[in-house]
N, C-alpha and C positions, 0 to 999 in steps of 0.2 A: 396647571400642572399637566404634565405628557401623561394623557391617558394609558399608556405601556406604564411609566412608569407608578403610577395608582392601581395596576393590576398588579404589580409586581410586589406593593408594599402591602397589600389587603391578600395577596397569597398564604395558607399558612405553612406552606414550605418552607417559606421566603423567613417566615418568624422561627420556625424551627430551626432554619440556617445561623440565624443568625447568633440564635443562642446556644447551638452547639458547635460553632466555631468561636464565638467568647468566652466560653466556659471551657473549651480545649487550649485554647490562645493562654487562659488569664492561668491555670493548672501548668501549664508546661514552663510562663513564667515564671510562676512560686518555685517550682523546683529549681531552674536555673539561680535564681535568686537564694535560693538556699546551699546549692552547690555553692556559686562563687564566693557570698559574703562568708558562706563557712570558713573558705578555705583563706580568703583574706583573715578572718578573724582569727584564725591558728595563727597567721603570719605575724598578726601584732599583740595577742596572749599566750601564744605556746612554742615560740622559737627554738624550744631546745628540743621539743616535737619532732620539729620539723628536720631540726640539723641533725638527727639520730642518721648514723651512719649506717648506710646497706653494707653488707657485708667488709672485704676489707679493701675496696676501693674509696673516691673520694665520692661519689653519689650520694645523697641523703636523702632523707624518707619526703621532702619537699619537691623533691625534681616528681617521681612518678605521681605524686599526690595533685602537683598541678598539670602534668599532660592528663591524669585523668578527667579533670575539668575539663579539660577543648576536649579530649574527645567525649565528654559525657554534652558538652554542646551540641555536636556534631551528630551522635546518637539522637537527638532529641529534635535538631534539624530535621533529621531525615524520617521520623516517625510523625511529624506534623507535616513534611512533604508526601509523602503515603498515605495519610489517611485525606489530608486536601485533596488528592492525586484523584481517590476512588470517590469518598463520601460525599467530600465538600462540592465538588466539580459533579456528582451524579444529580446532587442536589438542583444545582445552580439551571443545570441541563433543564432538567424538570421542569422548575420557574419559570422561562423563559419559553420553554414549548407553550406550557398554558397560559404568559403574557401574548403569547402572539396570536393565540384563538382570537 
């Protein structure tokens, strides 16, 4: 084994990275996973939910119910880009300064 890289796994940065980027990864998953299957499971037990008419146009309570979905994706994209951006990537910085002593 590359000695860098035996420095890098016996770091306990390296372990704190790792388990607070699984444990942000596998959270941000459940949620997605709870947003979408929800909104599928309205689609195929609550149809009449969904078709409830907005006001007196033909839109139904379905249309905004799933752009809120992509953009609740999109929110949650960009809050797991932000904190990789600062935490993940401060972290990683770190590891690697002290692999290369």
């Amino acid at each position: 084994m590359d000695p860098v890289v035996a420095r890098i796994q016996a770091n306990p940065k390296y372990h704190e990275l790792r388990r607070k980027r699984s444990g942000f990864g596998w959270l941000l998953t459940a949620l997605m996973m709870i947003v979408y299957y929800g909104y599928i499971a309205l689609i195929a037990f609550n149809k009449p939910f969904l078709a409830t008419p907005l006001g007196q146009g033909v839109t139904t309570l379905g249309i905004p119910l799933g752009m809120g979905v992509i953009v609740f994706t999109i929110i949650i994209t960009g809050i797991y880009v932000r904190r990789a951006n600062s935490e993940f990537d401060a972290l990683t910085a770190e590891i690697l300064k002290d692999a290369a002593k």
